[in-house]
KOLLO-747298 format. One record per residue (C-alpha): residue in three letters; x, y, z. Coordinates in steps of 0.2 Angstrom, whole numbers, plus 5000, padded with zeros to 4 digits. Each point is the difference from the previous one (the first is absolute). Layout:
<sites>
ALAXYZ ...
</sites>
This chain:
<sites>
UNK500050005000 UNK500850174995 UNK500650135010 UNK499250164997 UNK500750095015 UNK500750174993 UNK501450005012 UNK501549885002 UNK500049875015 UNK501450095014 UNK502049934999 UNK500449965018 UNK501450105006 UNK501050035014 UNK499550145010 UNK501150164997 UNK500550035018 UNK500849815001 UNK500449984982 UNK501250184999 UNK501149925014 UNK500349834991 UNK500549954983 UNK498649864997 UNK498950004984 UNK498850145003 UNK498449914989 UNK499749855008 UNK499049924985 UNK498349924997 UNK499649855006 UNK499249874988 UNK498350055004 UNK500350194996 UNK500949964985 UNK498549914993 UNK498850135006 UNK501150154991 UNK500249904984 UNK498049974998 UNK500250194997 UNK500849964983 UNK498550014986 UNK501449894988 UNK499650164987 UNK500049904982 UNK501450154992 UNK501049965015 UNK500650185003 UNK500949975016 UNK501349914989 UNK500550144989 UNK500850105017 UNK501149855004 UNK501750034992 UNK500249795004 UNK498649954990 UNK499149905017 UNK498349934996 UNK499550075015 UNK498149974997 UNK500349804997 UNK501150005017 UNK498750095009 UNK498749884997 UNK500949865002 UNK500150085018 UNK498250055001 UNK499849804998 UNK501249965013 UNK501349924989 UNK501650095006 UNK501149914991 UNK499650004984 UNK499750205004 UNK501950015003 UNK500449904984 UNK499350124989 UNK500550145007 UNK501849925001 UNK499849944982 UNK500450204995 UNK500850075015 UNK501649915010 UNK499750135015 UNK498250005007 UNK500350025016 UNK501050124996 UNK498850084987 UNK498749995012 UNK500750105015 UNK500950144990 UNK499550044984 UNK498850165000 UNK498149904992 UNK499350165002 UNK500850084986 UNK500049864991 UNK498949845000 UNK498950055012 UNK499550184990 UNK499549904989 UNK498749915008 UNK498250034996 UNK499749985017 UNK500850145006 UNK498850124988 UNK498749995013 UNK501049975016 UNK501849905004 UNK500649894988 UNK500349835003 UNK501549985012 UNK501049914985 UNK501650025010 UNK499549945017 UNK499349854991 UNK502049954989 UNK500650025015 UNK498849895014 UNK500149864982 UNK502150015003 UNK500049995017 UNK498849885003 UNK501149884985 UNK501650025009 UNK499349965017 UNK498749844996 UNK501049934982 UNK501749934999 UNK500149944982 UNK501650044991 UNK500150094984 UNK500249904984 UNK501550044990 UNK499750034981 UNK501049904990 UNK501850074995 UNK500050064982 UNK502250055002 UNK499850164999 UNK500750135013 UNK499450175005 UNK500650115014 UNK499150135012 UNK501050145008 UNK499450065017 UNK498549885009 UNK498650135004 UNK498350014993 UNK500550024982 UNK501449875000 UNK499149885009 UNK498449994988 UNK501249994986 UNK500849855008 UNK498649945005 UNK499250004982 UNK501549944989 UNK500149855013 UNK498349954997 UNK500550024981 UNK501449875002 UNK501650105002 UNK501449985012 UNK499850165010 UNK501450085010 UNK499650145009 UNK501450125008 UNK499850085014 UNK501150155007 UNK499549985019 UNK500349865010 UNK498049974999 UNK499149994989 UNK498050104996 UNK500850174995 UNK498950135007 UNK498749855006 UNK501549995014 UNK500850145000 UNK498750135000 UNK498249945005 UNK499950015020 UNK499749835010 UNK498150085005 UNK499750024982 UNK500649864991 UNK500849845013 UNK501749944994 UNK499649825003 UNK498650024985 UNK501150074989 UNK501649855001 UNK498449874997 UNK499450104984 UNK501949974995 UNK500049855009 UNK498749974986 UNK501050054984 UNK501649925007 UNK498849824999 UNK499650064980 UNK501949984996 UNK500550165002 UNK501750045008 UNK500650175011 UNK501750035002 UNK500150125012 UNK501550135004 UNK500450044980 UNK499950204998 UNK500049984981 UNK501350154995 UNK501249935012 UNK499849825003 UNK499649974983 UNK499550094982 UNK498449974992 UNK501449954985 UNK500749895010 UNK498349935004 UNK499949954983 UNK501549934997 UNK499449885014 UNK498649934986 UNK498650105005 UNK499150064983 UNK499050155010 UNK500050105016 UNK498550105007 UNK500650145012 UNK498950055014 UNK501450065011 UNK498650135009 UNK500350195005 UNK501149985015 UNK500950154999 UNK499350165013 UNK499650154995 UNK500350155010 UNK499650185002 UNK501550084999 UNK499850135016 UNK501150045013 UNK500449885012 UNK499549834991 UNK501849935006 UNK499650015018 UNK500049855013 UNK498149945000 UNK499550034983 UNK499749844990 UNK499249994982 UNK498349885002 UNK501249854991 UNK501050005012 UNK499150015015 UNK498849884993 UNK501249874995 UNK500950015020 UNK498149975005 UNK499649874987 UNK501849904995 UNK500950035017 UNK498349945010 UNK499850175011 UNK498149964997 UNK500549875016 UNK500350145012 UNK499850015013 UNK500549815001 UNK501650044995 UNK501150134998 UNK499650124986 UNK501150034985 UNK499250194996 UNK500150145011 UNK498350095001 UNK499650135011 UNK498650095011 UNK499550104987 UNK500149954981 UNK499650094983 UNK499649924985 UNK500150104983 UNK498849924986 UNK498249964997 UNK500349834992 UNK499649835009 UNK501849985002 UNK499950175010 UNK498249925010 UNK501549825003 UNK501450095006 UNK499050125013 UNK498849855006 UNK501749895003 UNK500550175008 UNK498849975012 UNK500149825005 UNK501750035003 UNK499550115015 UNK499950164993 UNK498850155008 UNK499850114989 UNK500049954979 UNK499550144987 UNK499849994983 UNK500550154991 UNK499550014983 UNK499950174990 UNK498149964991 UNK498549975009 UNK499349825003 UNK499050014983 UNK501550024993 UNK501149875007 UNK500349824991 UNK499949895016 UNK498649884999 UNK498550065010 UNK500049835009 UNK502050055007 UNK499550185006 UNK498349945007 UNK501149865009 UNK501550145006 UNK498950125007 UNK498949865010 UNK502149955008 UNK500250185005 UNK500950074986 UNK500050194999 UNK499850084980 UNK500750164997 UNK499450054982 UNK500450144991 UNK501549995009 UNK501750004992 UNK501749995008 UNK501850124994 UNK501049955014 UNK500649875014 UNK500850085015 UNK501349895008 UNK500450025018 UNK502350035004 UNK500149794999 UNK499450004983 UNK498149915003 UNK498650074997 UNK499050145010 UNK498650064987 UNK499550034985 UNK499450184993 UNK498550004989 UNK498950124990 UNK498249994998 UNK499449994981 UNK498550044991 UNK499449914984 UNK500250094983 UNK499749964981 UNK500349824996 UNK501949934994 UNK500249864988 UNK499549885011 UNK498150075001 UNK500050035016 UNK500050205007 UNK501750065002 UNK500550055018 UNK500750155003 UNK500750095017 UNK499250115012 UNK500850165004 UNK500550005018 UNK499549835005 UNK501749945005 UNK499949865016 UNK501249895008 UNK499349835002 UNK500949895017 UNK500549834995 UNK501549915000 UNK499649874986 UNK499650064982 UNK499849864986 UNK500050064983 UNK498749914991 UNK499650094982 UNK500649884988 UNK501449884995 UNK500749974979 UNK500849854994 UNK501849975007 UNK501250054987 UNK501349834999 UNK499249914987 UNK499750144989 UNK501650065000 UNK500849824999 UNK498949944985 UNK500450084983 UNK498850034988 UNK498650025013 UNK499050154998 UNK499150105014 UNK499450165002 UNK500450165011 UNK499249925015 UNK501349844998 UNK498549904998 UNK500249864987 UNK499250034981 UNK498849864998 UNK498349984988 UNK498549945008 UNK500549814998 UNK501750035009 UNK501150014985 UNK501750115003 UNK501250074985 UNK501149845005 UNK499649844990 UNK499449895014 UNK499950115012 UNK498350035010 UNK499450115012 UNK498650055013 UNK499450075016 UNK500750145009 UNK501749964988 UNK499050104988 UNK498550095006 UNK501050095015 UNK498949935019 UNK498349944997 UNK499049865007 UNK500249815003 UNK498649954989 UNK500750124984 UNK501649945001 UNK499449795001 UNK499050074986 UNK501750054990 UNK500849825003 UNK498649914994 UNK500050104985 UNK501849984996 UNK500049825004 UNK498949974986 UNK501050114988 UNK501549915008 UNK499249834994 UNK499650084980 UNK501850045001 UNK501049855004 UNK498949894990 UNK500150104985 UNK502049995002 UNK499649794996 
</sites>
């Protein structure tokens, strides 16, 4: 019996005075029953137009009906028969911009809670089913993947399902890219992320990690090892900053970095353990993006009182998804919009003391649309903190780039690739952040499934 209840049935989640001083998941999931009840909302519209926002292709209304019937598993199997990462998918990637907007549903109310439901069909596979993924046979063909995030894994995870032997290199010592690196704990739990690999690992696919490729090895030298094509998907892992006075001072981290101490070096297990990031009382975060919502929630678990954002546009303005500010302000995160920062004042031991700001005003639009913000005259503050985390942006690391010749990119350092991945090298593919600069998990899964198909036309046409 349908659904016709115009709203979604509630996520359980932590309540935000317990959840902001842990690093547990913050949703908590539906149950079975809740699942059911929330995928009898889907009207299994005949055009399907749910399908046209997913850059992965899911047949999300077959998966949800197999759910409304009960039949978890074979849920999971057609979502998994397009997307390698659903757990993963179904925790980060922003359906209500995508997928979701698309749901007829929604025209008269919510729409169906398409991402709630990927991800209750994941976890519930991982946790009831332990079957082991069937290899596809061999067909003696070898493809590489640089860098093991979203894009590169999807890329891997395709061509191995093709047949190829599939190495994937890794630079870190841990594989997931960004999934790892960047994500918080409360957001994304690491344990799911090494089964999704776990997952691809079982399809054939191997990860070498610790091989920075520029250093360790060349993409030439990759081919020289018999690989006939390569897809890139090395991410945006370099910070950018702001270029003000101050930026060099003791306490000042770009949002990489301190997410990366959080996430890699395990200070989401404080207090259980020592810490390996210093955060203070009092802690700004410049940016309006989610990385800016991650770094000033991990802020606060980590026993910080006070944690602003500081972002220079007002809240319509800012990219974040409205899920991450609605979740920092319920923790006790302070926004300061419309504010912009010139200076961080360092104390006679070289840390951080403050950070002087000036209130802005929105003007005509810029390039990007959005109205630009200008200063107002007189408004000049000093802000106390003793933490600032620079979180407005990264671009693509500049080694491979600079080690591969014949690669072209453009003024950003982003790789040149068209739409099916293809560089100005023969062989060479790229996708994800490598070439659209930061963007989100499900765009840049999206580019390594693309290019794993055009991989596939490529070697095959070679005989």
């Amino acid at each position: 019996m349908a659904n016709m209840s115009l709203k979604k049935v509630p996520m359980p989640e932590q309540d935000p005075e317990v959840r902001n001083r842990n690093f547990s998941e913050v949703a908590l999931g539906y149950t079975g029953e809740m699942a059911m009840e929330e995928a009898r909302r889907c009207l299994n519209c005949k055009h399907k137009p749910c399908m046209s926002g997913c850059p992965v292709n899911v047949r999300i209304p077959e998966f949800i009906m197999h759910i409304a019937a009960g039949d978890f598993e074979k849920a999971y199997e057609t979502i998994y028969d397009t997307n390698s990462l659903p757990a993963v998918c179904g925790r980060v990637c922003p359906q209500e911009t995508q997928c979701e907007q698309k749901c007829v549903r929604g025209i008269k109310g919510e729409p169906v809670a398409i991402g709630r439901l990927e991800r209750f069909a994941a976890d519930w596979y991982m946790e009831n089913i332990k079957k082991q993924a069937v290899k596809t046979p061999r067909n003696g063909k070898k493809a590489a993947v640089i860098g093991s995030g979203p894009a590169g894994l999807t890329c891997a995870g395709d061509l191995a399902k093709m047949g190829y032997d599939v190495t994937v290199f890794e630079a870190f010592h841990k594989a997931g890219g960004v999934l790892v690196y960047g994500i918080p704990e409360f957001r994304l739990p690491k344990d799911l992320v090494e089964k999704e690999i776990g997952s691809l690992k079982a399809l054939g696919v191997e990860i070498r990690t610790n091989m920075v490729i520029g250093k360790t090895l060349t993409i030439d030298e990759i081919f020289e090892e018999g690989y006939e094509a390569i897809f890139i998907g090395s991410g945006a892992g370099l910070p950018t900053f702001m270029g003000i006075p101050g930026e060099n001072l003791n306490g000042v981290f770009s949002a990489n970095e301190f997410l990366t101490r959080i996430n890699l070096m395990k200070a989401y297990m404080f207090p259980q353990t020592g810490t390996p990031v210093k955060c203070g009382r009092n802690v700004a975060v410049v940016g309006g993006g989610n990385v800016a919502m991650d770094a000033a929630r991990s802020a606060r678990r980590l026993g910080a009182e006070n944690v602003y954002i500081v972002y220079r546009r007002s809240e319509a303005e800012m990219p974040a998804r409205i899920e991450e500010v609605h979740h920092a302000r319920e923790e006790g995160i302070i926004f300061k919009l419309l504010t912009n920062p010139f200076r961080i004042i360092g104390d006679d031991n070289g840390w951080v003391c403050g950070m002087e700001c000036v209130k802005m005003e929105l003007g005509e639009p810029d390039a990007s649309g959005r109205r630009r913000p200008v200063p107002v005259q007189g408004s000049e503050h000093v802000i106390d903190v003793d933490t600032v985390i620079i979180a407005i942006g990264t671009s693509p690391n500049p080694l491979i780039r600079s080690t591969t010749p014949g690669l072209e990119t453009n003024k950003w350092g982003c790789i040149v690739a068209d739409e099916d991945g293809r560089t100005s090298r023969e062989g060479v593919f790229a996708g994800g952040d490598a070439v659209t600069g930061a963007a989100t998990v499900i765009l840049a899964m999206g580019a390594g499934k693309k290019a794993a198909k055009a991989m596939d036309e490529y070697i095959r046409s070679k005989g």
